[in-house]
N, C-alpha and C positions, 0 to 999 in steps of 0.2 A: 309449434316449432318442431320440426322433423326432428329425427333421434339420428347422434352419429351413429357410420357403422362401428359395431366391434369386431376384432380382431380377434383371433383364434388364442386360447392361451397359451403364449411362449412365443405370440409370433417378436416380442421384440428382442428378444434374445437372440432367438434364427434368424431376424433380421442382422443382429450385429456379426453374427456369427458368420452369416455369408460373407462378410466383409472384412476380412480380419486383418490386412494391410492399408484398409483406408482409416485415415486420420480421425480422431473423434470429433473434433469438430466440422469437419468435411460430412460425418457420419451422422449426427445432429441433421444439418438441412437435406441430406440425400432421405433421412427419415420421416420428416414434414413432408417433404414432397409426395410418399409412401403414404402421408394419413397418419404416422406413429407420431409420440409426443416422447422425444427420449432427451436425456440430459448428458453432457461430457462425464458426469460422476459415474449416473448408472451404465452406460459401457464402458469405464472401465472394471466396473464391477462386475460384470457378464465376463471380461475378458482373462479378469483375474480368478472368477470362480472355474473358468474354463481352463486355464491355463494347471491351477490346484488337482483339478479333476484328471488331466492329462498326464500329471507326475504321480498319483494316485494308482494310477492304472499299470504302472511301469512292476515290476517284479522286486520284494523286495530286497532291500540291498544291493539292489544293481546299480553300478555304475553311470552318473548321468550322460545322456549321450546326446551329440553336438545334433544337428539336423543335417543331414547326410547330402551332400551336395548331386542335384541331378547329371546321371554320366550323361556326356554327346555321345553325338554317334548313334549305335546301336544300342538302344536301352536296353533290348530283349536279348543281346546275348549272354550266357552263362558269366563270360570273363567280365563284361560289366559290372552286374550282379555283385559277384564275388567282390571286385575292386570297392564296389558302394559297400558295402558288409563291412569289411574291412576296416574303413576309413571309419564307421560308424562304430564300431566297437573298438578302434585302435590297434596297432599293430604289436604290440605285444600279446594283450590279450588273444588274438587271432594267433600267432605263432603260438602261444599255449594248447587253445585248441585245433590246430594243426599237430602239432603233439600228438595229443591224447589220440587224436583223429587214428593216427601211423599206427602209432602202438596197439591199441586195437586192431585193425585192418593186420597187422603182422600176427597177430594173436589167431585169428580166424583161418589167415592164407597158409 
């Protein structure tokens, strides 16, 4: 009896991981199809270790922040940018360091 192939290790985590808005169960047969044997338990376990590791990484005591809605339009220009920053850290916070930003720059000018 021929031997199955094996997979690399970690390929089924990278596999869930490429897929991170498909449903787990949708995620299940898309991974049969692949040759993987995964179960609805273990991605959510991949998704939730993934998810741990993601807030882990963030600086501590930072404020948690929303997922920053992609601008239309021009992505690439500056005023973009800025408006995405903003939204993502909140608008007070950003008028604080607008702040600090001035007072500095007048310190220097």
């Amino acid at each position: 009896m021929p031997r199955k192939a094996k997979h690399a290790f970690g390929a089924k985590a990278a596999f869930v991981r490429s897929h991170p808005s498909t449903p787990a169960s949708e995620l299940v047969q898309l991974a049969e199809q692949e040759g993987l044997t995964l179960t609805v338990g273990h991605i959510y376990n991949i998704r939730s270790k993934q998810k741990k590791q993601a807030g882990d990484a963030g600086a501590a005591g930072a404020e948690p922040v929303a997922a920053a809605p992609t601008p239309r339009g021009d992505s690439g220009s500056l005023d973009a940018q800025l408006r995405t920053l903003v939204i993502r850290i909140g608008l007070d916070r950003a008028e604080r360091v607008f702040a600090e930003l001035k007072a500095s720059l007048a310190r220097v000018v």
